[in-house]
N, CA, C and O atoms as a GROMACS GRO file, in nm:
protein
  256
    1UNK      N    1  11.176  10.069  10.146
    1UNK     CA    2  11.198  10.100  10.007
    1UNK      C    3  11.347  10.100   9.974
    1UNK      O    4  11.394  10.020   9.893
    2UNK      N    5  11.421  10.192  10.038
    2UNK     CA    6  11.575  10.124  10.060
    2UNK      C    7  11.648  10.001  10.020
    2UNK      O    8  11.719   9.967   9.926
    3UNK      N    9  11.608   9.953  10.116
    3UNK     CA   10  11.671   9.797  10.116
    3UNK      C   11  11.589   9.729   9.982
    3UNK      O   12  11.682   9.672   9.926
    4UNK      N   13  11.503   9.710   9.923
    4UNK     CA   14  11.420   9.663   9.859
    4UNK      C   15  11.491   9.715   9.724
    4UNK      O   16  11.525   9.636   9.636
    5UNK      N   17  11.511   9.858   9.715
    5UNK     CA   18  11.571   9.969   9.583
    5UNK      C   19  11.709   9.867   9.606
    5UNK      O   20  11.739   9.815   9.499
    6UNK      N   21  11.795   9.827   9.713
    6UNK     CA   22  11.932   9.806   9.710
    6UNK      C   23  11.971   9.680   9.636
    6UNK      O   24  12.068   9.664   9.563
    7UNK      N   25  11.866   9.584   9.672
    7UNK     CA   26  11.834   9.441   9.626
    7UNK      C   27  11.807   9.412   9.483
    7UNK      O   28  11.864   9.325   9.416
    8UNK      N   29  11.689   9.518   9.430
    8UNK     CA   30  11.654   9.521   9.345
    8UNK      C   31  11.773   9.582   9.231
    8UNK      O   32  11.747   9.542   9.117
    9UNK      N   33  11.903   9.672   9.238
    9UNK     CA   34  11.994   9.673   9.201
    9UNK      C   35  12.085   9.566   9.219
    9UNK      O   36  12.110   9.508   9.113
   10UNK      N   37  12.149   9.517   9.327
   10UNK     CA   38  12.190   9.400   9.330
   10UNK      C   39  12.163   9.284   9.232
   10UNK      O   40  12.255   9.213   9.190
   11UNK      N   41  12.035   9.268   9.196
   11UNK     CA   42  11.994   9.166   9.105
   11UNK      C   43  11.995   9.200   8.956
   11UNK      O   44  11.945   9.131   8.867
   12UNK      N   45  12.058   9.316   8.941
   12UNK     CA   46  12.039   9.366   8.789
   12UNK      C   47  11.893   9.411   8.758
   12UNK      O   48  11.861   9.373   8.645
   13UNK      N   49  11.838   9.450   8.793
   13UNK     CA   50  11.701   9.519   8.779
   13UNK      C   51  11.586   9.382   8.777
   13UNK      O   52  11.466   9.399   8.757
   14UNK      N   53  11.637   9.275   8.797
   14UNK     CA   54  11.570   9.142   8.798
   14UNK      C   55  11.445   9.110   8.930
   14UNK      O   56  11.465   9.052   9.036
   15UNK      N   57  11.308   9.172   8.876
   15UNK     CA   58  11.233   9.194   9.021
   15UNK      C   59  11.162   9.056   9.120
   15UNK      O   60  11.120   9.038   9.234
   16UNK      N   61  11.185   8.959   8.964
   16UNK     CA   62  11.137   8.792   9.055
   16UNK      C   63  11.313   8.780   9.142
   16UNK      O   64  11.317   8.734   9.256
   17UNK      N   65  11.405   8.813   9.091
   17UNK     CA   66  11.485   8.722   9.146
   17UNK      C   67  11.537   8.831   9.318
   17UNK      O   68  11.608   8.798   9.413
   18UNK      N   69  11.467   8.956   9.290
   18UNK     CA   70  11.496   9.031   9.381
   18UNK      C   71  11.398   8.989   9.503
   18UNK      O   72  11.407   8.986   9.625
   19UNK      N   73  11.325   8.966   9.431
   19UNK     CA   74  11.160   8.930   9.555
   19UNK      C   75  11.206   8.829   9.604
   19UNK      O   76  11.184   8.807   9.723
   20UNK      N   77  11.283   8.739   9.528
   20UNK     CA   78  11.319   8.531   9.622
   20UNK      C   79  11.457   8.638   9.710
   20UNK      O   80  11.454   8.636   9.833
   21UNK      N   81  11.539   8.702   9.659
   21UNK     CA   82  11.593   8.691   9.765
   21UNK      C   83  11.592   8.787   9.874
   21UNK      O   84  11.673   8.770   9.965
   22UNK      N   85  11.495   8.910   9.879
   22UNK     CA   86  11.442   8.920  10.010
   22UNK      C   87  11.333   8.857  10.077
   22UNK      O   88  11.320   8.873  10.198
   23UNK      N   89  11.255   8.788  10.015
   23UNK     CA   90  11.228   8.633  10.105
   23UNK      C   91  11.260   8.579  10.185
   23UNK      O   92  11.208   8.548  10.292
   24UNK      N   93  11.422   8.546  10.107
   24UNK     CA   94  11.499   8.502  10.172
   24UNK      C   95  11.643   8.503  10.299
   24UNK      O   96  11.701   8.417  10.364
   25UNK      N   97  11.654   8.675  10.283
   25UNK     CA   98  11.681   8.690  10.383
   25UNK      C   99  11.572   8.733  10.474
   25UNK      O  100  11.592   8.716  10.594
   26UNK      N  101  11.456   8.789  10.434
   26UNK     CA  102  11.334   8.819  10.559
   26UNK      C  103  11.338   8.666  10.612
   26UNK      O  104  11.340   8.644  10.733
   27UNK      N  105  11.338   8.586  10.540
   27UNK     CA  106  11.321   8.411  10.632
   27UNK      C  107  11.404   8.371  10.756
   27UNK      O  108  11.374   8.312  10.860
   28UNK      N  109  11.546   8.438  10.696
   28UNK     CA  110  11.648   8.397  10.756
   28UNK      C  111  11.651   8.468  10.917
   28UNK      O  112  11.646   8.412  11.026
   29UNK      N  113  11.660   8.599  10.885
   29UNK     CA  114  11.608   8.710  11.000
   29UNK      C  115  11.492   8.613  11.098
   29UNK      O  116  11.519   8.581  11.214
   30UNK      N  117  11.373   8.576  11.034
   30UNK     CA  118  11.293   8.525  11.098
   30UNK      C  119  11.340   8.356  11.192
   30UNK      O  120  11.289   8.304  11.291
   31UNK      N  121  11.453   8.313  11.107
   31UNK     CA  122  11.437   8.146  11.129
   31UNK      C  123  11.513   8.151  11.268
   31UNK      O  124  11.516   8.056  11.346
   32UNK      N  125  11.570   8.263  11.289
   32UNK     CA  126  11.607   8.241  11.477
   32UNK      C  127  11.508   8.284  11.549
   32UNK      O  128  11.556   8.314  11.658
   33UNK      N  129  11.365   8.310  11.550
   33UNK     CA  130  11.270   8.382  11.629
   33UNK      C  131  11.182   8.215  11.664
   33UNK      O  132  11.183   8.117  11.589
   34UNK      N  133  11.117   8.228  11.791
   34UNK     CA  134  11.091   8.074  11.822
   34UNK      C  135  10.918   8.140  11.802
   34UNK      O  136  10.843   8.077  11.877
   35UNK      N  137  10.867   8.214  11.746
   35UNK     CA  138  10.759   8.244  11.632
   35UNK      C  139  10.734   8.153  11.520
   35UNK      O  140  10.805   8.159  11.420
   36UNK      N  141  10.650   8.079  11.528
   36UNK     CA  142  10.584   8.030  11.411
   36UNK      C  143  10.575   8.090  11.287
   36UNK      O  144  10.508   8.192  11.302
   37UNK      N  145  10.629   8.070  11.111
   37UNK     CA  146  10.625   8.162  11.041
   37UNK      C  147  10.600   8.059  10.950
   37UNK      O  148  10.628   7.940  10.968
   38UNK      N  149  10.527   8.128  10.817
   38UNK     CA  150  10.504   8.047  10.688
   38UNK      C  151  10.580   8.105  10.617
   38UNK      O  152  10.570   8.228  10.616
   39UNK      N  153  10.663   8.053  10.549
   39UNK     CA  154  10.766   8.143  10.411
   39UNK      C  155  10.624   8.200  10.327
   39UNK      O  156  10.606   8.320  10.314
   40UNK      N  157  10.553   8.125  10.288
   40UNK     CA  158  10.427   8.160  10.195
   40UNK      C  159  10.368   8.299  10.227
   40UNK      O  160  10.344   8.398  10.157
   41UNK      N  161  10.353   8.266  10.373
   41UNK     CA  162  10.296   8.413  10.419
   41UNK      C  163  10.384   8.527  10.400
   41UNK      O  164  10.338   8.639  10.380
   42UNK      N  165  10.531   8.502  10.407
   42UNK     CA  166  10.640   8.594  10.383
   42UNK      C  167  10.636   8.640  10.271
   42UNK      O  168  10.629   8.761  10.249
   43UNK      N  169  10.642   8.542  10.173
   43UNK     CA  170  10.619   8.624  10.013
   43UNK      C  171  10.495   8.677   9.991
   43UNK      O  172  10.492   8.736   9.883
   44UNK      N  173  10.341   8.680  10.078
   44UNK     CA  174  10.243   8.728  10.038
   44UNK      C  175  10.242   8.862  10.111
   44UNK      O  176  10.178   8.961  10.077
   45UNK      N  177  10.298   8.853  10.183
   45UNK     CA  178  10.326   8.990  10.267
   45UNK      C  179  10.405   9.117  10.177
   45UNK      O  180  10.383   9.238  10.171
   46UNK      N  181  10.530   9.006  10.094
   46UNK     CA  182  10.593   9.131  10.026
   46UNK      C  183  10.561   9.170   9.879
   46UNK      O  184  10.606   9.261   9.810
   47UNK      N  185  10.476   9.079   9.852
   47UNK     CA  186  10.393   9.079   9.726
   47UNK      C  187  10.269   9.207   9.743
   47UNK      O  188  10.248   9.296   9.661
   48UNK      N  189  10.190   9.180   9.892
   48UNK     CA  190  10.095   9.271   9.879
   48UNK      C  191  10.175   9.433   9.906
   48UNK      O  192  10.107   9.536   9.904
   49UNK      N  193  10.338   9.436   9.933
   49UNK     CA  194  10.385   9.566   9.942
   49UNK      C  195  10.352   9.581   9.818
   49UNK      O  196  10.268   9.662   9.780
   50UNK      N  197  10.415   9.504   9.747
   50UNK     CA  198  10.506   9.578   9.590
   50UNK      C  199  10.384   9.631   9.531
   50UNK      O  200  10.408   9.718   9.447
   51UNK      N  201  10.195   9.590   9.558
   51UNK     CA  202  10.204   9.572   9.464
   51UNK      C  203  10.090   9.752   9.522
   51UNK      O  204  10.003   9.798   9.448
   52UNK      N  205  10.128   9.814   9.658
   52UNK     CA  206  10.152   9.872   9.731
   52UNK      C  207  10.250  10.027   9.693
   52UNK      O  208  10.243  10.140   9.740
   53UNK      N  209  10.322   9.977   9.609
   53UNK     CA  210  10.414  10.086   9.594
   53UNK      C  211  10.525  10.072   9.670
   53UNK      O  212  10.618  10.150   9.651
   54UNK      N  213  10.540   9.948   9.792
   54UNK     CA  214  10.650  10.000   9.908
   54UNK      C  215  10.716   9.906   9.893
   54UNK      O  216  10.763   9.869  10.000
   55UNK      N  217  10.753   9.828   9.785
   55UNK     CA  218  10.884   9.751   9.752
   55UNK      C  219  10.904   9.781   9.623
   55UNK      O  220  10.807   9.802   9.550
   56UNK      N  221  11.083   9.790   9.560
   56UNK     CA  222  11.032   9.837   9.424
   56UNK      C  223  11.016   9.949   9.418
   56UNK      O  224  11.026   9.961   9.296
   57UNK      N  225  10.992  10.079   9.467
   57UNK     CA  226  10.942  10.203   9.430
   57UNK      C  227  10.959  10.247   9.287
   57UNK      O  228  11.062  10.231   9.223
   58UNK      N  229  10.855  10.301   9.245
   58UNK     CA  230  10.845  10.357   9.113
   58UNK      C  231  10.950  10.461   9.102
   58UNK      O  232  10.939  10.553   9.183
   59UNK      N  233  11.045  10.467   9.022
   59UNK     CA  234  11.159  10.594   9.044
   59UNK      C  235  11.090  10.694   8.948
   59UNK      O  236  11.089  10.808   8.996
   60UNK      N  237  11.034  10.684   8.827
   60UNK     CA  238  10.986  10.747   8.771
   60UNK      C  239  10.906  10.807   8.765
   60UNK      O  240  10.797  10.756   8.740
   61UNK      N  241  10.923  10.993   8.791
   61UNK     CA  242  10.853  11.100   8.816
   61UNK      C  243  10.699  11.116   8.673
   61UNK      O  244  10.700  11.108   8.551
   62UNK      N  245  10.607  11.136   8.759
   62UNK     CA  246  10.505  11.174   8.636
   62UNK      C  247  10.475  11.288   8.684
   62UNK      O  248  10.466  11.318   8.803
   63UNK      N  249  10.453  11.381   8.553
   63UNK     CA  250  10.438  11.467   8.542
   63UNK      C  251  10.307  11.550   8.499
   63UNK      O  252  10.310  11.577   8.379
   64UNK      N  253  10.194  11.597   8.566
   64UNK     CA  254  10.072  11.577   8.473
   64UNK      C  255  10.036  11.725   8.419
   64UNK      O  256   9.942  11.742   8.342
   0.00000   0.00000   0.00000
């Protein structure tokens, strides 16, 4: 959530352009591992976080 909150500032609150570029460094991290990887699978992985709660975190407290 961290890194994801850090990115997601980095990009100006911009959450497509935050998602391509931890993609893109999760890719990069990955492209020295002699592991077989699909970028596709990479973005479906961080897609099914967000949509998860664990990328992105909701900062906003509710109150009921």
């Amino acid at each position: 959530m961290n890194w994801s909150d850090r990115l997601l500032n980095e990009c100006g609150g911009n959450p497509k352009a935050a998602l391509d570029l931890m993609v893109e460094k999760v890719i990069r991290l990955l492209g020295t591992s002699d592991i077989a990887f699909d970028d596709g699978a990479v973005r479906y992985y961080l897609i099914g976080q967000l949509i998860a709660c664990n990328v992105f975190p909701n900062k906003r407290a509710v109150h009921g």
